[in-house]
N, C-alpha and C positions, 0 to 999 in steps of 0.2 A: 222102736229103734229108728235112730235119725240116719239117713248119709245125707255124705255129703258132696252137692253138684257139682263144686269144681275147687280143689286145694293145689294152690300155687306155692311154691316154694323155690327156694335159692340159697348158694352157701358161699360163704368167705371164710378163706386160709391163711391165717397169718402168724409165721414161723417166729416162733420167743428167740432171745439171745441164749437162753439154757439149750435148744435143740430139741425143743415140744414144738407144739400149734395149737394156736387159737383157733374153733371151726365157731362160725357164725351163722346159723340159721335161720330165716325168715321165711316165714308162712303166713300165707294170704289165702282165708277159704271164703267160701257162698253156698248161697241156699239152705245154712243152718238158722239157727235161731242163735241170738248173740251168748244169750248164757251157754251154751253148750259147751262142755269140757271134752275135749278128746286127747288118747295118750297116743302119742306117736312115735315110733321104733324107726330111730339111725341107727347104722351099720357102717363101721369103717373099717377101711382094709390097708395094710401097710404093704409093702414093698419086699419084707420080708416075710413073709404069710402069715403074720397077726393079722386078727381083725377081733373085733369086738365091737357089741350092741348097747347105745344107752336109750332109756325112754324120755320126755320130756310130754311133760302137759300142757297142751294148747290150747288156753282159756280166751280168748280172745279172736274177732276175726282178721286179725291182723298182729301177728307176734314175731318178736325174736328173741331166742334165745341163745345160749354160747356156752360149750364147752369144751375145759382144755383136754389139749391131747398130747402121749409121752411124742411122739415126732409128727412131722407131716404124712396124713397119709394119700396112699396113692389115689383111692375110690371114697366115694360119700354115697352112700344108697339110701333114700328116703323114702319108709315103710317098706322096706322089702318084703318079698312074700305076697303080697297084696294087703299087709298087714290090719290097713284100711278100710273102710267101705267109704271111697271117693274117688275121684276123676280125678289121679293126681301129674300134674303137669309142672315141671320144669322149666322157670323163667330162664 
């Protein structure tokens, strides 16, 4: 089992003219080995007390991925729960 030393991450919100959001994810890890695949658990919460969780695979030690969502939501939690095993830090 690998962890990993240190997973940086960051997000962009940008509201469609329909009244969804684009969320933009970028993750930056270390201390893995390049091939490593790891599945990462977002969690987003609305305003109105939806929320819901998608996962995305992070193949690379530098990725971004994006996706849409029915409004803007209020919070963006990345791997909640500690869903991880990594040192996960907030650009």
């Amino acid at each position: 089992m690998e962890v990993c030393r240190v997973l940086r991450w960051n997000y962009k919100i940008d509201p469609t003219p329909a009244g969804g959001a684009k969320l933009t994810v970028t993750v930056k890890r270390s201390g893995v080995r390049d091939d490593l695949m790891m599945v990462a658990r977002v969690k987003i919460e609305f305003d109105d007390g939806r929320a819901g969780i998608f996962f995305r695979a992070i193949r690379k030690n530098e990725e971004t991925v994006s996706q849409e969502l029915p409004s803007v939501p209020r919070k963006v939690l990345f791997a909640p729960d500690h869903s991880l095993l990594a040192n996960i830090r907030r650009e």
